[in-house]
N, C-alpha and C positions, 0 to 999 in steps of 0.2 A: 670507523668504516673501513672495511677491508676489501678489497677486491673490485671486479666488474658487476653489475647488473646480472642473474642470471637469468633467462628463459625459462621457465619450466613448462614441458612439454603436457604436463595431467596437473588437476587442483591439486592441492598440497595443504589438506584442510588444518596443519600446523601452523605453517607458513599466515594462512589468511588470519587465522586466531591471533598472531601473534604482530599482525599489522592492523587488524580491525582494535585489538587491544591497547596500541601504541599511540591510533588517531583518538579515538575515545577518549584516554586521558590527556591526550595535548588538547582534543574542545573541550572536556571539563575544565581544566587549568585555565585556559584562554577566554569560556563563554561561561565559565556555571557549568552545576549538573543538569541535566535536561530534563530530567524527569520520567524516562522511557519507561512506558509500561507495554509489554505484549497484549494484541487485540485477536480475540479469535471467536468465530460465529462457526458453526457446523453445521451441516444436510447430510444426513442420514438413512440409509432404504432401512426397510422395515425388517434388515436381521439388525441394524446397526452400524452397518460398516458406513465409515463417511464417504460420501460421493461429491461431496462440495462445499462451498461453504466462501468465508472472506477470512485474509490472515491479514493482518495488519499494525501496527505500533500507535501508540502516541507520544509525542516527547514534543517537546517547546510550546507547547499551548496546539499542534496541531496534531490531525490525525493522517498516519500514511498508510493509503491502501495499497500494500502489496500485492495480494492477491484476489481474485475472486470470480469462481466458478460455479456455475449451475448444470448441470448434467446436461445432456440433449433433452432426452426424455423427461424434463421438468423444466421444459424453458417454456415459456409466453401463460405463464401464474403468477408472474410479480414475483417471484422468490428473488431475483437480482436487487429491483426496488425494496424489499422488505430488509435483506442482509445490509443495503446501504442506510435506509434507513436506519436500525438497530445499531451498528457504527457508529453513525452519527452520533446518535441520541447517547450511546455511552460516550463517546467524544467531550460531549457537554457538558455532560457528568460531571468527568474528568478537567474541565474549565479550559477544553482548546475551543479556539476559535475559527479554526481553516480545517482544513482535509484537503487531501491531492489524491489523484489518480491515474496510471498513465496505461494507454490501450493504443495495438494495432489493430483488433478487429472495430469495424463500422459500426457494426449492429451496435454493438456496447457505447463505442460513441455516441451514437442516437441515442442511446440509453441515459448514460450520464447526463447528457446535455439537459434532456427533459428533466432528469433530477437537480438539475439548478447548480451542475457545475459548467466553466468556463474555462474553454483553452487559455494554457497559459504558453506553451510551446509545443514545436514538434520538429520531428525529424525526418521530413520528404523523402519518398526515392531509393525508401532502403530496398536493399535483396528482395524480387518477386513483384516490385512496385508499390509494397505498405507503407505506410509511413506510422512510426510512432507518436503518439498526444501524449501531453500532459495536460490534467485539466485542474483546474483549484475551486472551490467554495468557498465562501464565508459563512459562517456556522453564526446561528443568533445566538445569545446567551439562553440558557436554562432556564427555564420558569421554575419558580417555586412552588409546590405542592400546596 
């Protein structure tokens, strides 16, 4: 190790690759490989272009939802519900047992919550008066065909 700490003023998508690459194999070494697989659902308007959708992983038997948006103009049709569910259901698939989710906006929280997840923390008070959630589920095991 040489030097100070620097600041970097902009991302330095090098820099991140070459410490997100560095943790990665010190938890591989230390927990096992995890198993990560990329999860990804899409929304579509009718030339094709995506307009929403859920991006998400699974690794260690769980699934983590990163992302997931529904357009304005296609909100209150269950497409939020449908993408969660679909998720999941590959989640299963895949033999995790949890999912997490984390949301500033309310609406979505009410959302979730009806979908049968539970706060698991959050962060009060941020900038504007939002506060961040995390929320987690329990996933049942798969049923067999």
């Amino acid at each position: 190790m040489t030097g100070e700490p620097e600041l970097l003023e902009q991302a330095d998508d090098e820099a991140q690759k070459a410490i997100y690459d560095r943790l990665r194999a010190y938890n591989v070494d230390r927990f096992g490989p995890s198993g990560y697989k990329a999860l990804q659902i899409v929304l579509r308007d009718d030339a094709g272009a995506v307009t929403g959708g859920l991006v998400g992983e699974t690794a260690r038997g769980w699934l983590f939802i990163k992302l997931l948006f529904v357009p304005e103009e296609a909100r209150g049709q269950g497409l939020a519900q449908r993408l969660l569910t679909m998720a999941e259901t590959e989640a299963q698939r895949r033999g995790c047992t949890g999912a997490q989710i984390d949301t500033m906006n309310p609406q979505a929280l009410t959302l979730y919550q009806k979908a049968g997840y539970e706060i698991a923390g959050r962060v009060p008070d941020m900038t504007g008066g939002i506060s961040l959630t995390w929320l987690i589920k329990r996933l049942s095991a798969p049923t067999e065909p």
